[in-house]
Structure formats: structure tokens, C-alpha cells
C-alpha positions in Angstrom: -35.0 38.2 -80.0 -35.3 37.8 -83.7 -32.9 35.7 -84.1 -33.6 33.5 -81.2 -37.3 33.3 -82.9 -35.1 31.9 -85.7 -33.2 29.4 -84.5 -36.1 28.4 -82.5 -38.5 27.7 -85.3 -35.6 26.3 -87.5 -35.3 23.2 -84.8 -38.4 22.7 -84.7 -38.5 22.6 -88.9 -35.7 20.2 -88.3 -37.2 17.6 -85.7 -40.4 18.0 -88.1 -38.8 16.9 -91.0 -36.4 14.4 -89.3 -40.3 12.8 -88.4 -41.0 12.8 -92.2 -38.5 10.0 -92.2 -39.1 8.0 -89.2 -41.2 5.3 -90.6 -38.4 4.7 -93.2 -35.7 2.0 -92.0 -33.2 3.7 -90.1 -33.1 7.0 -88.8 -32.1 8.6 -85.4 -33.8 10.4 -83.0 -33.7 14.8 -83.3 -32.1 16.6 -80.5 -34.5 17.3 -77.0 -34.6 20.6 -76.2 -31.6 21.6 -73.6 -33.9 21.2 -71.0 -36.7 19.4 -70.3 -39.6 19.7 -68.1 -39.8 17.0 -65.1 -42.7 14.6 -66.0 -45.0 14.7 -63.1 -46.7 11.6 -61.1 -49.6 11.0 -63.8 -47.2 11.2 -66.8 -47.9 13.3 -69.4 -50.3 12.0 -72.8 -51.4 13.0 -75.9 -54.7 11.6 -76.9 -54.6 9.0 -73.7 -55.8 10.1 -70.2 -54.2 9.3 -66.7 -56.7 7.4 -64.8 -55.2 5.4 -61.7 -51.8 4.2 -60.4 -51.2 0.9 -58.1 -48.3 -0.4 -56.7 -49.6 -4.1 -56.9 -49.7 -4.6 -53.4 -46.3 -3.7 -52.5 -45.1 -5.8 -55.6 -44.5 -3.3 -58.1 -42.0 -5.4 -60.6 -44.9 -6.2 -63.4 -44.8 -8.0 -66.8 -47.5 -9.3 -68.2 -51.1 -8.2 -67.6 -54.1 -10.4 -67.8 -57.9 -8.9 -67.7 -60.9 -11.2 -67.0 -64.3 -10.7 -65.3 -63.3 -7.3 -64.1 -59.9 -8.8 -62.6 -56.4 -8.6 -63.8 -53.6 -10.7 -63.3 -50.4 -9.7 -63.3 -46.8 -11.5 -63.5 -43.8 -10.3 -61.8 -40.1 -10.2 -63.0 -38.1 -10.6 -59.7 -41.3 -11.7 -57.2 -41.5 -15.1 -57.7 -45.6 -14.8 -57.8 -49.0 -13.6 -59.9 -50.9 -10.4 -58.4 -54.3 -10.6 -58.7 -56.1 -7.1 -58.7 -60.0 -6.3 -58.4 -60.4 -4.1 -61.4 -64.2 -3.2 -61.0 -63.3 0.1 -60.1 -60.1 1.2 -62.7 -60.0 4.3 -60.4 -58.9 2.4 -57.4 -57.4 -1.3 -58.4 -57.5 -3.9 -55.1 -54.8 -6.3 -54.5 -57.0 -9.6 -53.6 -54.4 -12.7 -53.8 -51.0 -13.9 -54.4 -50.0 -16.6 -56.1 -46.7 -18.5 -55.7 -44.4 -21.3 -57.0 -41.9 -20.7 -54.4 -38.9 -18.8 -54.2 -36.7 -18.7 -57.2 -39.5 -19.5 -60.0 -40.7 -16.6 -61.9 -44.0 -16.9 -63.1 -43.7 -13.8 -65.0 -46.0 -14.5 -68.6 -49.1 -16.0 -68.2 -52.9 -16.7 -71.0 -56.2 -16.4 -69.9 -59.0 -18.0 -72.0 -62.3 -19.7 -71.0 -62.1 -19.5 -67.5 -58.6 -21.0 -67.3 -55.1 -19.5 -66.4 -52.0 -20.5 -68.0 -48.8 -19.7 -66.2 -45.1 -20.1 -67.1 -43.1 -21.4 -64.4 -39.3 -21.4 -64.7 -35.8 -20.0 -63.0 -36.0 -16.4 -61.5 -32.8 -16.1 -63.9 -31.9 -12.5 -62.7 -31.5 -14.4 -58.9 -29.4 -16.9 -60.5 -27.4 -15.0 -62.8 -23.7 -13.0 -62.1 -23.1 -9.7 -64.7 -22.8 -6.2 -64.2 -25.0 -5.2 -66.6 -28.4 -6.0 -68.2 -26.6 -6.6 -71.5 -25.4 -9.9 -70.3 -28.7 -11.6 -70.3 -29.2 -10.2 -73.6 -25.7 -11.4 -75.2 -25.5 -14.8 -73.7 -27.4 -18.0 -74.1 -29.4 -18.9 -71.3 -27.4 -22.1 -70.5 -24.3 -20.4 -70.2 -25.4 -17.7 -68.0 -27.1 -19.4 -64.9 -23.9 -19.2 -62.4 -25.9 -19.7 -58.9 -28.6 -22.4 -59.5 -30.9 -22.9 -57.2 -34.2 -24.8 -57.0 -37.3 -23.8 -59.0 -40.2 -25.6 -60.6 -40.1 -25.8 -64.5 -43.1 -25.9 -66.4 -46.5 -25.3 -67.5 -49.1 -25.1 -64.6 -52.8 -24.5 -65.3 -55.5 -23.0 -63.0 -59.1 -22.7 -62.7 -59.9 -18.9 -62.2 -64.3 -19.1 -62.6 -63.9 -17.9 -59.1 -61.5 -14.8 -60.5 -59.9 -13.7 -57.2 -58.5 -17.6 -56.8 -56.2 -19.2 -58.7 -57.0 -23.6 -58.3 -54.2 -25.2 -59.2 -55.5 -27.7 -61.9 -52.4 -29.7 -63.5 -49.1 -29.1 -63.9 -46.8 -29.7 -67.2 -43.1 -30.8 -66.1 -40.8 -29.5 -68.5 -37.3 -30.6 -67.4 -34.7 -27.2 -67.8 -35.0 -23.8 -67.4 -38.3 -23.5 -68.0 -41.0 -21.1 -69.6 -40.3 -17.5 -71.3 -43.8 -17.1 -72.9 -46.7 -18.6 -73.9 -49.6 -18.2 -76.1 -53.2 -19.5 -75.8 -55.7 -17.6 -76.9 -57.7 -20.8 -75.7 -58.6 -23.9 -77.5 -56.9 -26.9 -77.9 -53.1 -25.6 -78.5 -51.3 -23.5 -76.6 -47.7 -22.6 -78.6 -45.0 -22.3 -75.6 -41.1 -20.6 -75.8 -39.2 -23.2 -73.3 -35.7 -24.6 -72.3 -35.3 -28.3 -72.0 -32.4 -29.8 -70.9 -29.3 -30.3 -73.5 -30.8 -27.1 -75.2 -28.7 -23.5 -75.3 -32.0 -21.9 -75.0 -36.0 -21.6 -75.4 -37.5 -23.6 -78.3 -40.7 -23.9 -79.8 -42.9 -26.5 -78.1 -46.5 -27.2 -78.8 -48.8 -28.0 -75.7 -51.9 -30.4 -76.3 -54.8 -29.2 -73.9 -57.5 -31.6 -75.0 -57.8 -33.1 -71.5 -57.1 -29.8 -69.4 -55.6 -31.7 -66.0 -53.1 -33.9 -68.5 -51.9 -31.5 -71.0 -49.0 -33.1 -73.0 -46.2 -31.8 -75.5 -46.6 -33.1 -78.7 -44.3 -31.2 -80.8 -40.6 -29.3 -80.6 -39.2 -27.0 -83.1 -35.5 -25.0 -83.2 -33.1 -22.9 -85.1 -30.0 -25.1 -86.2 -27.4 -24.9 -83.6 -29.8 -24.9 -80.6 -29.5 -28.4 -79.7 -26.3 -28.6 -77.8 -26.7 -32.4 -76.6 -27.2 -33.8 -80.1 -23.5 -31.9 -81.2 -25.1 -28.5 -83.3 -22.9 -25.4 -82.6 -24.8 -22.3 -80.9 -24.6 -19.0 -82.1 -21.5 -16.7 -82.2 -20.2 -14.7 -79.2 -22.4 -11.4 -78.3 -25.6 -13.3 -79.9 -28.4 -15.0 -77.9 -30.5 -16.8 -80.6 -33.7 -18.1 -78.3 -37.2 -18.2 -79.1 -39.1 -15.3 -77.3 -42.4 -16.6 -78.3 -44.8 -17.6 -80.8 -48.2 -15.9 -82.0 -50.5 -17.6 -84.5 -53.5 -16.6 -86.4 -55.6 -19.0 -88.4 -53.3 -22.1 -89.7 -49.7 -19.8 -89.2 -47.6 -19.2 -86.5 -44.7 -16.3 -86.0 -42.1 -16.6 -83.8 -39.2 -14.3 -82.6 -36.1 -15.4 -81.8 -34.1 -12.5 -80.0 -30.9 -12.3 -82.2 -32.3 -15.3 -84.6 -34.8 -13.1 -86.3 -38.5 -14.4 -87.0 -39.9 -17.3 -88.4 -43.6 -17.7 -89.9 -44.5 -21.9 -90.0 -47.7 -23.6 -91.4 -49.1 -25.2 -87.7 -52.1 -26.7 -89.7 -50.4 -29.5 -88.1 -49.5 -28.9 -84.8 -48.1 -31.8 -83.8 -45.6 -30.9 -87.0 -45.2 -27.5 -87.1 -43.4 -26.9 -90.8 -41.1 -23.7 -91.4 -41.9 -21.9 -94.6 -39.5 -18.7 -94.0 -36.7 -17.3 -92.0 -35.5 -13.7 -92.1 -33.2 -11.9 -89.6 -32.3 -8.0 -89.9 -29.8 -8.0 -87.4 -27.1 -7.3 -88.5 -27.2 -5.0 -89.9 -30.0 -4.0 -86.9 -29.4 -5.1 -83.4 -31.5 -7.6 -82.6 -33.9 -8.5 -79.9 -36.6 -9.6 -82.1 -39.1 -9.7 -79.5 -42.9 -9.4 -80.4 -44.3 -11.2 -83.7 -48.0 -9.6 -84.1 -49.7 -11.2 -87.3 -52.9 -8.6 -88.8 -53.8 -11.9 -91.0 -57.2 -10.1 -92.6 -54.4 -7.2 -94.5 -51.7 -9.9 -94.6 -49.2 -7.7 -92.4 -47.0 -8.3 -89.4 -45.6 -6.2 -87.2 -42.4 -7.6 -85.3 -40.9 -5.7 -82.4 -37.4 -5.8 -81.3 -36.9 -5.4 -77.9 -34.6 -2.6 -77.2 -32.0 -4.6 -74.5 -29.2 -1.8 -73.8 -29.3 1.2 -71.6 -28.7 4.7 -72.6 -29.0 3.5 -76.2 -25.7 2.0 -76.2 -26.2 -0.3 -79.1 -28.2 2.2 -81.5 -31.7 2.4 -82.0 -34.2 -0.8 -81.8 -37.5 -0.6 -84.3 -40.7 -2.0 -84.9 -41.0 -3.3 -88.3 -44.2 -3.3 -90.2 -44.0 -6.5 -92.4 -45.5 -7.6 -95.7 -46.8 -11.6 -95.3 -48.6 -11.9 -98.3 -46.3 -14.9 -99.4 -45.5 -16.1 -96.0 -42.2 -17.9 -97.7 -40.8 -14.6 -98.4 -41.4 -11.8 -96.0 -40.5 -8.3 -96.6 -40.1 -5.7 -94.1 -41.6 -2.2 -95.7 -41.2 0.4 -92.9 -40.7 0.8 -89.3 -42.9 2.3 -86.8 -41.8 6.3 -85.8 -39.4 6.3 -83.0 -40.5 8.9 -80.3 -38.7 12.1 -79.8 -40.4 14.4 -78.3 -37.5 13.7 -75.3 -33.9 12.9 -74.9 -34.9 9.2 -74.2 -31.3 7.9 -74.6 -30.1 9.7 -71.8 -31.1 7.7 -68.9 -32.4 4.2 -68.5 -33.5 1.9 -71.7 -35.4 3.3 -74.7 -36.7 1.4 -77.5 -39.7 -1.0 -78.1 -40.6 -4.2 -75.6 -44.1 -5.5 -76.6 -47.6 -5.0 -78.6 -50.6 -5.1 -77.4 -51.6 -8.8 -78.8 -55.2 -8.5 -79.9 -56.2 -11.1 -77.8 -60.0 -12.4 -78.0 -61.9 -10.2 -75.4 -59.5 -7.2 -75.9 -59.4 -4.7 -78.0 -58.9 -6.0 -81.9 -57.6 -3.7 -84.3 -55.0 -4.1 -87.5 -54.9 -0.5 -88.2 -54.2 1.1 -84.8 -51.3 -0.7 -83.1 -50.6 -0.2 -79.4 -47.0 -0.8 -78.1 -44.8 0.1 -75.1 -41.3 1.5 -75.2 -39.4 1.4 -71.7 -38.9 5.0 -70.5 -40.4 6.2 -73.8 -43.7 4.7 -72.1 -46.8 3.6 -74.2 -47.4 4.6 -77.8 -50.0 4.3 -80.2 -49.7 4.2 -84.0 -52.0 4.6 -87.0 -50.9 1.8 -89.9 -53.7 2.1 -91.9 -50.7 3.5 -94.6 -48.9 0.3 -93.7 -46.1 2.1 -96.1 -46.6 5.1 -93.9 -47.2 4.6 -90.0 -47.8 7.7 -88.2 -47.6 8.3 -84.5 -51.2 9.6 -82.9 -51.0 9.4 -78.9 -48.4 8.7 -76.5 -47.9 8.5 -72.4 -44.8 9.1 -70.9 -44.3 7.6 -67.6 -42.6 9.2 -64.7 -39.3 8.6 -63.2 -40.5 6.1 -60.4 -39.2 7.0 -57.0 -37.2 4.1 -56.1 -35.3 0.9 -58.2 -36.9 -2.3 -57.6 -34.5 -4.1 -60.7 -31.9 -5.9 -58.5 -29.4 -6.3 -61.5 -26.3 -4.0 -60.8 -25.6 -0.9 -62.9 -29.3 -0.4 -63.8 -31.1 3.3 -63.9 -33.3 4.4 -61.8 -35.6 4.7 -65.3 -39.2 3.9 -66.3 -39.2 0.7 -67.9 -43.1 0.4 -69.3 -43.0 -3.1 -70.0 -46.8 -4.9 -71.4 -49.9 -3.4 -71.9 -53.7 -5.3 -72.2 -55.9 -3.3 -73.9 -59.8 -3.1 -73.2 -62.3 -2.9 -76.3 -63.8 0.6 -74.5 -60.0 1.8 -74.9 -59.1 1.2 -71.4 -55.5 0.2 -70.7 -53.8 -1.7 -68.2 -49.6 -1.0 -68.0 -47.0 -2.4 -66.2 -43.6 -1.6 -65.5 -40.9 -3.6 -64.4 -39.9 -0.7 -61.8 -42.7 1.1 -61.1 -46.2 -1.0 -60.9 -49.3 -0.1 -62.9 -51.0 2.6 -64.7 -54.8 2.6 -65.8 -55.1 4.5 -68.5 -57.5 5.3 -71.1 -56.7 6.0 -75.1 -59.4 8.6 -76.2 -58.7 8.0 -79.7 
């Protein structure tokens, strides 16, 4: 028994120091004990609470989650629609509408500001794609990977939500291609939009002028070199998808990420001409997926999420950098956020980051406590305040949900914790691109 006690305490001496190091660049996760406990329907937390679950009305693909006037809205991956939810009572969320495009456009990212609702609309690309993996939409452009077109609406459409269970369509922005990834309006005049236009390999910056809400208008385009395929440039090498995931701003700066193409930090004091004053790309030696550009402007930081886009960890480990804007023309990346590893999370399923909580206006605001979600590794909170130092200080791990909604072939049946809208009481709102949403509440 003595030396069991041993070897037991010198693993755990081993996973604590391997944690020393976790908010270094680099670094791998510690063994998981040989077995593990079955995580049971309300997950299991540390420093965040298990308040309600919802299947969205029988839609449980989510994305991107919405909270206004006690209602969320909620965009799906593979449903082609927009759940709204009565979210007076977090205890017990109420499916109240759907709304649709029609089959085959995904209206899966959407911006609420000012009574107003801001909706991507483009190709359901999973319907319209042929691979037997989920790598392929990772490693490909988007041109060259639509194989079954079908018709879909492609653009920006706008609705009037004062009466929040309704979504009034109110104008509608035809953007001829592929359509919308994300957008971001916190509202105002501007809204900063990742979209595919035809003779393009992929989504580009565009810029969106809302001044007269029922006739908004694109006054501005932005793109890597080698994006524009129609004008002659060369895309990007084999195994790389180099597309803009979308854009965030703060004061007269805007960061973008562009999957494989890194990030990009450009002066929009201009809108109308958007002007690039840095370009940095970790990958390689990192693998890519730069997903989730989050600017903290008042301590000069960013932090930049890669999107973890392999299963069972099959192309390493994907971070969340913690970067150093203080001369926006040269960024420097000076640590990563801990990687969970409490559990064997490479085992089954995808594990790795996929967004940040945004600090939207109306939402929780913070640039020392930074909320993110991880795919089966479900949501995590961090402490930056150290921005040399980042320390994990509460997690949620989701449980395995109890059937696959993903249509792609040769996916796990895995929690995939996708966004996550953070109230200013601490109350959180998570979807899952399997497994519907969870209310929980941070009691940090």
C-alpha cells in the first residue's frame, strides 16, 4: 500500500508541475487517470453551477447565442433556422419561434444591438459538401469544397426584434457567393462581416454601412494576397484554408482571424478604407485555425483563439494565445492560456478551443477574467490579470450527449461546446453543436 501511496502522489506531483508550464507556448496535456468517472447529465464544475438544460425545441445543433430582453437567440449549424427561447425563467428556457431562410441556408452567427437582429445567411456547406472527415472543411478552401450545390440565399438580412419573440424581416443585403461566416455589430453604424463573393477562394473582410437600416450597403473589401482567384492571385498551399473567420474591433482597430492565415490588427478609423498595420501567423509551427480575435484595448492585450478542427487530437494541441498590442504593427504573442487536463480529452471527439465570450455591450465585460469554450473539454474560465501568467479558476465539463446530431461521416459521438454569451450577474448561456444548451451560472 505504501508504495501505491507513492506512485499515486508522484502523478499527481507530475500533472501539478506539468500545469506549472501550461501557460508557456507549447506543452502537452499529463496523463488521465486509467479510468475515469462517467460525467453525469448536469456535467461536472468547479466554481460554475449546473442550472438548466434545453434541447432548443427539438433543434439541438447550436452556435451562436444571442441574449436580449430576457430572450435568446440561437443559430443552428445543420437546421437551416434561428431558435428563439423565452429566457425569463433560466430554470426552464421556452422555445417561442423559428426562423427560416429555407432549406440549405445556414443562418448559424447572428448580432443583436438596439433592438435589431443581424443574421448571416449563406450555404448550409456541411449539406453541400462530400469528405469523410471533418478535416476536410478545415484543409480546403471553401470554393473548392462545395461538390453538391444547391440553392440558398446569400447575404446579410436584418430584423426588427422590439417585439423579442418575432423576428420582422426588415432588409436584406445580397452578397452574391457563398455567403456569411460571422459578423460583428456591436451596433452603430458599421457592422465588420467574414463573407465569400464570387471569384473569391474564401471569406473576406467586408464592411457593412447601416446608416439607413432597410438599405444597408457594402462600402469596403479587404483580403490576404492570393484570395482573389478571378483577378489571377494564387491561393494558399495544399492542407491550408486561409479565410477570414471574422473580425472584432474596439475603438478605431479591428482584429481579424484568418483560420490558417493567422491574425491581422488594421486601423478602421476609416471604414470605408480599412488599412493593415500587422500580420503575424504561428502556424506553422502551430496548427492553425486561428479562430477568435478578442481585443482587451484598456491593458493593450489580445487574446486569439485557434479553433481546435481535428478529432482525437490528431493534429497536436490547439492554444489560446494571450497577445501583447501595445504597438499594434508588431504583435507579440507572450503566453497561452492552460490547456485542461483534468481528463483524457484526446481520446474521443474534438478537444481544443472554439470561441470567447466577446464582451459584448449588455454582457458581461471583463479584461482580466476570460471565458472560452473548448469542445468536449466544455467551458473554461481563466484569470489573466498576470497576462505573463494565466491561471485556470473554473471549468464545466459537459456530458457525452445521448445521440449524434453532426451529419458529417466519421464524427464522434462527443460533446462539442461550441459559444457561450455571458450575463453581467455571471449567468451563462452554452451551446453545443450536438447536444443543445446549458444555463449555467459562474460563481466566481
Amino acid at each position: 500500500m505504501i508504495d501505491l501511496s507513492r506512485r499515486a502522489h508522484l502523478r499527481q506531483l507530475g500533472a501539478a508541475v506539468a500545469g506549472l508550464g501550461s501557460a508557456a507556448l507549447g506543452g502537452w496535456p499529463s496523463p488521465a487517470p486509467a479510468a475515469e468517472a462517467e460525467i453525469p447529465p448536469e456535467g461536472i464544475g468547479k466554481g460554475i453551477k449546473h442550472v438548466s438544460y434545453c434541447d432548443i425545441g427539438g433543434r439541438p445543433d447550436s452556435v451562436q447565442v444571442m441574449f436580449g430582453r430576457q430572450h435568446i437567440y440561437v443559430g443552428h449549424m445543420f437546421s437551416d433556422g434561428v431558435t428563439i427561447l423565452d429566457a425569463s425563467d433560466p430554470r426552464d428556457l421556452k422555445p417561442v419561434n423559428f426562423f427560416t431562410a429555407g432549406q440549405y441556408t445556414r443562418t448559424h452567427h447572428l448580432q443583436l444591438a438596439d433592438d435589431l437582429l443581424l443574421v448571416a445567411n449563406g450555404a448550409n456547406i456541411v449539406a453541400m459538401q462530400s469528405y469523410d472527415n471533418m478535416r476536410g472543411y478545415f484543409e480546403n478552401t471553401l470554393v473548392d469544397s462545395i461538390t453538391k450545390v444547391k440553392k440558398f440565399r446569400s447575404g446579410l438580412s436584418i430584423h426588427d426584434v422590439s417585439k423579442p419573440a418575432e423576428m420582422r424581416e426588415i432588409a436584406f443585403l445580397e452578397m452574391p457567393g457563398f455567403g456569411i461566416n460571422r459578423l460583428w455589430w456591436p451596433g452603430g453604424r458599421y457592422a465588420y462581416v467574414s463573407a465569400h463573393f464570387d471569384g473569391f477562394t474564401d471569406h473576406i473582410l467586408c464592411v457593412v454601412d447601416l446608416q439607413n437600416i432597410t438599405k444597408p450597403e457594402v462600402i469596403s473589401k479587404w483580403w490576404l494576397p492570393g484570395m482573389n482567384r478571378a483577378a489571377g492571385e494564387e491561393g494558399p498551399p495544399k492542407g491550408k484554408r486561409i479565410a477570414l473567420h471574422h473580425m472584432i474591433t474596439a475603438d478605431n482597430r479591428g482584429y481579424a482571424a484568418w483560420r490558417d492565415g493567422g491574425l491581422t490588427i488594421h486601423d478602421i478609423s476609416d471604414p470605408a478604407h480599412p488599412k493593415l498595420l500587422s500580420h503575424i501567423n504561428w502556424s506553422p509551427p502551430f496548427p492553425g485555425g486561428t479562430h477568435t480575435p478578442l481585443p482587451l484595448p484598456k491593458r493593450q492585450l489580445a487574446v486569439i483563439a485557434d479553433e481546435a478542427n481535428a478529432e482525437k487530437c490528431a493534429k497536436g494541441l490547439f492554444y489560446t494565445f494571450v497577445v501583447d498590442v501595445r504597438a499594434p504593427e508588431n504583435p507579440v504573442p507572450i503566453a497561452t492560456l492552460p490547456t485542461p487536463r483534468e481528463r483524457d480529452f484526446c481520446s474521443n471527439g474534438t478537444f481544443g478551443p472554439h470561441n470567447l465570450h466577446e464582451n459584448r455591450p449588455g454582457a458581461l465585460q471583463s479584461e482580466e477574467t476570460i471565458f472560452a469554450t473548448y469542445n468536449t473539454a466544455g467551458v473554461r474560465v481563466f484569470d489573466i490579470k498576470d497576462a505573463f501568467a494565466p491561471r485556470e479558476i473554473a471549468y464545466w465539463v459537459p456530458p457525452t450527449p445521448k445521440k449524434l446530431v453532426d451529419p458529417r461521416p466519421n464524427i464522434a459521438l462527443a460533446a462539442k461546446t461550441c459559444d457561450a454569451y455571458v450575463r453581467p450577474d455571471g449567468m451563462m448561456f452554452v451551446s453545443d453543436w450536438n447536444a443543445g444548451m446549458h444555463v449555467l451560472q459562474y460563481l466566481g
